[in-house]
GUZA-85159 format. One record per residue (C-alpha): residue number from 1; residue in one letter; chain; x, y, z. Coordinates in steps of 0.05 Angstrom, whole numbers, plus 5000, padded with zeros to 4 digits. Each point is the difference from the previous one (the first is absolute). Layout:
! GUZA-85159
paba;zakol;lonu;east;north;up
NUM;a;A;X;Y;Z
...
! end
This chain:
! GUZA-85159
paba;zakol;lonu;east;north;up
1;x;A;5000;5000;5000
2;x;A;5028;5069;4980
3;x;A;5015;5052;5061
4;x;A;4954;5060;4998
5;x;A;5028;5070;4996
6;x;A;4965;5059;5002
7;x;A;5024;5065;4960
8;x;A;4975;5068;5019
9;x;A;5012;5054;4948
10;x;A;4998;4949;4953
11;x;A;4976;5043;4949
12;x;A;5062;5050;5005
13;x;A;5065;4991;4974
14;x;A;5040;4969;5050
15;x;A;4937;4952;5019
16;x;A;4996;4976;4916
17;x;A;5080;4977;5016
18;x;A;4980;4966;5055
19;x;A;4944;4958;4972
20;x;A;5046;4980;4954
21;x;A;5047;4978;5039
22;x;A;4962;4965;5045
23;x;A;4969;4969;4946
24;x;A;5068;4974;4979
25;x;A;5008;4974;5065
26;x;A;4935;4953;4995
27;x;A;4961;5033;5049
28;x;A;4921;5014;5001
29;x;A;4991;5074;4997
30;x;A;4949;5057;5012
31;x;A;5003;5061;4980
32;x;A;4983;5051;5053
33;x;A;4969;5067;4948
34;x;A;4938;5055;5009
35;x;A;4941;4991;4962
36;x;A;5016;5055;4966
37;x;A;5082;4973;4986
38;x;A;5004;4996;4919
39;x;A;5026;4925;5006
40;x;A;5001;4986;4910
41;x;A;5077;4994;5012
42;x;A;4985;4941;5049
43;x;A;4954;4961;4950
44;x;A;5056;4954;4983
45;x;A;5012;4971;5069
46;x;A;4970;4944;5031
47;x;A;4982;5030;5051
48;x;A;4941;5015;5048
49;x;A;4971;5083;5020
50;x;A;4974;5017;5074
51;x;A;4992;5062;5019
52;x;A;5009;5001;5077
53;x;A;4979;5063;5039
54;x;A;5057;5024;5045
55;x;A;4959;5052;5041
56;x;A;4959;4935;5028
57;x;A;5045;4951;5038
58;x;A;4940;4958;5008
59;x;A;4986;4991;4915
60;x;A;5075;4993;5002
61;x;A;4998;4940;5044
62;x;A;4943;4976;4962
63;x;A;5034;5005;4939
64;x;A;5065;4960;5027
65;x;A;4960;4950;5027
66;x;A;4971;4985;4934
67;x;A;5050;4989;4968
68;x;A;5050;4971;5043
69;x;A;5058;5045;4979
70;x;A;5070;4971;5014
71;x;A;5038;5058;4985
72;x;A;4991;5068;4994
73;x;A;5045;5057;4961
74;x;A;4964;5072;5022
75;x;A;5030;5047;4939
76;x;A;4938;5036;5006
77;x;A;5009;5082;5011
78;x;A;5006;5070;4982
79;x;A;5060;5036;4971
80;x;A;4956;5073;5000
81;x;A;4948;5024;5036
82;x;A;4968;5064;5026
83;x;A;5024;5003;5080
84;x;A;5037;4964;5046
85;x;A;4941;4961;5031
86;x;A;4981;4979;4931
87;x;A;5071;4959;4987
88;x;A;4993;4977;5071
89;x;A;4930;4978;4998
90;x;A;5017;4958;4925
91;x;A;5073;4980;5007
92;x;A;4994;4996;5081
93;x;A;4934;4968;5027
94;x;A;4984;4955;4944
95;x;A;5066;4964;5003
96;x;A;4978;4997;5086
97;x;A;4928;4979;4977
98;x;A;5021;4941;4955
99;x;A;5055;4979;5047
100;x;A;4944;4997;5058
101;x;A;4956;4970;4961
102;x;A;5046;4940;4980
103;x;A;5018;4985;5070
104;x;A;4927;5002;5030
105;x;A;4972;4970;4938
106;x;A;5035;4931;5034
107;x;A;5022;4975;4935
108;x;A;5076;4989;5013
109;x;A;5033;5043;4947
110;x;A;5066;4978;4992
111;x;A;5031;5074;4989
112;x;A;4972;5071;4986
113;x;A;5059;5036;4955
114;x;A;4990;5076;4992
115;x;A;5037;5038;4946
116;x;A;5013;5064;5038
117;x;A;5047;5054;4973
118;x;A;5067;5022;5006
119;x;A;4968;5074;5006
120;x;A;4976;4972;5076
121;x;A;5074;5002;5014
122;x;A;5015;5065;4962
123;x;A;5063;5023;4963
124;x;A;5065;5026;5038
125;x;A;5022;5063;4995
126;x;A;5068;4988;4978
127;x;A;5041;4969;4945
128;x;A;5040;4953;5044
129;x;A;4953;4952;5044
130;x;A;4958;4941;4980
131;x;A;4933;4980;5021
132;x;A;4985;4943;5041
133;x;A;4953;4953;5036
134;x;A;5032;5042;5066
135;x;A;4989;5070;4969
136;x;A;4956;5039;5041
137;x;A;4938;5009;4959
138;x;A;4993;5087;4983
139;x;A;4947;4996;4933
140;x;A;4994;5064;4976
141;x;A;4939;4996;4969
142;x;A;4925;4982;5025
143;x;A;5007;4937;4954
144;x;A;5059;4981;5037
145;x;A;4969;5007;5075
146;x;A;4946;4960;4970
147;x;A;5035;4943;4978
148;x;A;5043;4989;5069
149;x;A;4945;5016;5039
150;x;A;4971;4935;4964
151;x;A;5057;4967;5018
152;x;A;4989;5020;5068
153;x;A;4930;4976;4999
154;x;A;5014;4937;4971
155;x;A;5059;4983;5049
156;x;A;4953;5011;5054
157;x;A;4960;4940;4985
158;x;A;5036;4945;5039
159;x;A;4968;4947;4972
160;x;A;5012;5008;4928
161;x;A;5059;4973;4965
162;x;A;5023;5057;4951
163;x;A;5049;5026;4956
164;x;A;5012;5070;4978
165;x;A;5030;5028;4927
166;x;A;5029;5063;4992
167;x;A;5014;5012;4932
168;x;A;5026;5059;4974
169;x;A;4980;5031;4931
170;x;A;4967;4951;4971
171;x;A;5006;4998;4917
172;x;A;4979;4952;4938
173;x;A;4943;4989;4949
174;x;A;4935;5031;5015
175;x;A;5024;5058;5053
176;x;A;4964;5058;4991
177;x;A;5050;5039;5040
178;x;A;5073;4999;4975
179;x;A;4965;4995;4935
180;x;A;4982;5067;5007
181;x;A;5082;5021;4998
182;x;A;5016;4937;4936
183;x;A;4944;5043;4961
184;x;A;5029;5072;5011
185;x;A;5072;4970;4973
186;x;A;4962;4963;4932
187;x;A;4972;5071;4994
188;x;A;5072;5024;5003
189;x;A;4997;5037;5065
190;x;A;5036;4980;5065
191;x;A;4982;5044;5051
192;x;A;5032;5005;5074
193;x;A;4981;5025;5064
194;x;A;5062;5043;5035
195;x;A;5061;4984;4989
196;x;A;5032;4948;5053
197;x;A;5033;4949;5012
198;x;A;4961;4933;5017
199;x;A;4997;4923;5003
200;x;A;4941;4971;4977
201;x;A;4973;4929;5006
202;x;A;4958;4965;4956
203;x;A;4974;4923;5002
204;x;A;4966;4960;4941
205;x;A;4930;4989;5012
206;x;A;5014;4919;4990
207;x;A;5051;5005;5046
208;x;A;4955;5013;5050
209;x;A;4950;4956;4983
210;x;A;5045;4948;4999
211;x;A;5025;5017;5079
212;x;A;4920;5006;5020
213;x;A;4978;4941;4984
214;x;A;5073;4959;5017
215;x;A;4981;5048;5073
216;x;A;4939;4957;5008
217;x;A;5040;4943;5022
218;x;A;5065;5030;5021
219;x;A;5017;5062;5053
220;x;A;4957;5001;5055
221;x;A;4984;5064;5045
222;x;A;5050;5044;4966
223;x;A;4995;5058;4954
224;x;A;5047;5011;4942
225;x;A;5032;5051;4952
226;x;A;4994;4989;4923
227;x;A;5040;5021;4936
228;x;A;5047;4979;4953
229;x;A;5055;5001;5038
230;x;A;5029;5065;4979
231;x;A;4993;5067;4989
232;x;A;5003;5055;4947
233;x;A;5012;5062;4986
234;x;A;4935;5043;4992
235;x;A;5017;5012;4920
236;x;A;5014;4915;4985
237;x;A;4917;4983;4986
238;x;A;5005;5058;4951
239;x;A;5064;4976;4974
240;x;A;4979;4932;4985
241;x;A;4937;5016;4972
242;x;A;5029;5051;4955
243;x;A;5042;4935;4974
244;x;A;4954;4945;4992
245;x;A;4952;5047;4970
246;x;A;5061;5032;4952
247;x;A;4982;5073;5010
248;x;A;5028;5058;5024
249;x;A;4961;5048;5041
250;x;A;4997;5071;5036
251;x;A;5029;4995;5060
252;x;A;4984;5052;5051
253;x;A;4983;5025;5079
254;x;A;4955;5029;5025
255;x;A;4993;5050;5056
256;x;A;4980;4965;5066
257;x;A;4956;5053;5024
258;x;A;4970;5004;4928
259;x;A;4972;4927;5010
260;x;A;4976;5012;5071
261;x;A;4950;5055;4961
262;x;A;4982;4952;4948
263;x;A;4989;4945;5050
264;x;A;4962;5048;5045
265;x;A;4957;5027;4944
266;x;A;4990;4924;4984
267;x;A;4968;4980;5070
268;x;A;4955;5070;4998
269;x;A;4972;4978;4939
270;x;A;4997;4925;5016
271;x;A;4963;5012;5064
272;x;A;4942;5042;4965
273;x;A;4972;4930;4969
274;x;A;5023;4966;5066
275;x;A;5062;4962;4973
276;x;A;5066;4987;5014
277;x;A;5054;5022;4958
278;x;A;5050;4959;4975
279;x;A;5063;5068;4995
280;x;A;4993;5016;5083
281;x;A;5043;5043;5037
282;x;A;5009;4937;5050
283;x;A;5016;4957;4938
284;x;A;5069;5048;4986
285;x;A;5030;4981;5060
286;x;A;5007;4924;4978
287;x;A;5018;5022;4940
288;x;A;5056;5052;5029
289;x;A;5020;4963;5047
290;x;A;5075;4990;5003
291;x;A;5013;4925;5012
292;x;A;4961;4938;4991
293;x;A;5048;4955;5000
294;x;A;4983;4931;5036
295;x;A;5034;4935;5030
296;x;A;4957;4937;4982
297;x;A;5049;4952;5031
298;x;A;4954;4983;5050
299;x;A;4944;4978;4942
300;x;A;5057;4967;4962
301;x;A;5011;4962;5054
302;x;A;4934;4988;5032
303;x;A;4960;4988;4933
304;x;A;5039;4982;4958
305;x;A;4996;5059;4957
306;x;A;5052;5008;4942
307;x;A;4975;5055;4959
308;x;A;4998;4980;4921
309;x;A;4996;5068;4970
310;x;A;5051;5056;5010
311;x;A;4968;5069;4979
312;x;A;5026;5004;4931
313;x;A;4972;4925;4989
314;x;A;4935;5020;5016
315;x;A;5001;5068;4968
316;x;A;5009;4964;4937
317;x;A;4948;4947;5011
318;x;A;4949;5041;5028
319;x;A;5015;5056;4945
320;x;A;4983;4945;4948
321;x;A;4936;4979;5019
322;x;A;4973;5080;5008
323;x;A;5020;4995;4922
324;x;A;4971;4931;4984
325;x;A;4940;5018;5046
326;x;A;4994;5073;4960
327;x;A;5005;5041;5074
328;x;A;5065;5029;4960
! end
């Protein structure tokens, strides 16, 4: 009989990897999505929808019991939002709902792994320390205090045997986000915020997906830090787009200050049809922040995770299917 896992933000781009790769491990899987999730990109999967409700524990416990999940991977979450409580309430006390739920529901769930963030840790300030498990978590954004106060929640379930991903930027086919910087370069244009020094992280999305579902079985009650394994200078994802795609571009800075406006004028106009916006004044301190640098010996050696894509590897192969997908 196969072992049951259930997805949550299965209908995002991280959660499509890990069907998949679940999948390729044999297992049974459902697909945590809204009703209103568009869910065509899923059609090929054998796979089966449920649409829990995390603001009920109780029709989350019914749910489990149901159907008897083994497993569960909660990638489920907001990267924007319009206030603090919002990100808390989403990325916060749904991961402490579900997690309740599965322990109450009886059922004997063999591990509950959340993929977290390395924003819950936050960046350091300078060029010459690394991030670890140890670091002292200082997020500097309300999407960062979200996802270790999830953490936080989650850890303070006794019963429930857990393990927690912290992956930094996250990259490969379907993102939405990073996309948004490959399509200024195909349009010739390689814009910059400030001009600084930095050390940027970046892990393939089937990297991870590989290292959640291997985490269901492996790494108990600990929480670790993913990327590649190294880290770049803030110019290399321009420069090795700019050569798999065999273009040159415009390369240029702009003014800090001249961005806060923009990203200011953004959230004013954003929150007059109640939405959040994706440019945020929060978002530019992740993405000015001076060091992001990680160790992942500890998930190397607890999980057995040996990253298979270095960024320029996954630049390429991620670059190619935007073009055989038409997003490029």
């Amino acid at each position: 009989m196969k072992q049951r896992v259930l997805i949550t933000g299965a209908s995002g781009f991280v959660g499509f990897h890990l069907i998949e790769e679940a999948l390729n491990n044999n297992m049974e899987v459902f697909a945590a999505v809204r009703k209103s999730s568009k869910i065509d990109h899923l059609a090929g999967f054998d796979i089966k929808f449920t649409y829990p409700d995390f603001d009920n524990v109780q029709a989350l416990k019914d749910n489990i019991i149901e159907n008897k999940y083994d497993y569960i991977i909660h990638a489920a979450g907001v990267t924007t939002a319009r206030s603090a409580q919002e990100y808390e309430h989403i990325n916060a006390d749904y991961t402490y709902n579900l997690a309740r739920a599965a322990v109450e529901s009886n059922i004997g769930l063999k591990k509950f792994v959340l993929v977290s963030s390395l924003a819950g840790v936050g960046p350091l300030n300078n060029l010459d320390g690394i991030i670890t498990e140890e670091t002292i978590p200082t997020p500097v954004t309300a999407y960062g205090r979200s996802k270790i106060l999830a953490e936080e929640k989650l850890k303070s379930i006794d019963s429930l045997n857990y393990t927690i991903l912290r992956p930094t930027a996250v990259y490969g086919p379907r993102d939405k986000d990073i996309f948004i910087f490959f399509k200024q370069l195909s349009n010739r244009i390689e814009p910059y915020i400030g001009n600084i020094d930095q050390k940027l992280t970046f892990i393939y999305v089937t990297d991870l997906a590989k290292v959640a579902v291997k985490a269901l079985h492996i790494g108990n009650k600990q929480a670790y830090n993913l990327s590649d394994g190294s880290y770049y200078s803030r110019y290399a994802l321009g420069d090795f787009t700019r050569e798999v795609l065999n273009l040159k571009t415009v390369k240029f800075h702009l003014p800090v200050n001249f961005v806060k406006l923009i990203a200011n004028i953004s959230e004013k106009v954003c929150s007059l049809s109640n939405k959040a916006s994706v440019l945020n004044v929060e978002k530019l301190k992740e993405l000015m922040a001076v060091n992001w640098n990680c160790d992942i010996s500890r998930a190397k050696a607890d999980l057995e995770f040996t990253p298979a894509y270095d960024l320029k590897a996954g630049v390429t192969e991620t670059l190619n299917w935007y073009k055989a997908n038409k997003w490029l």
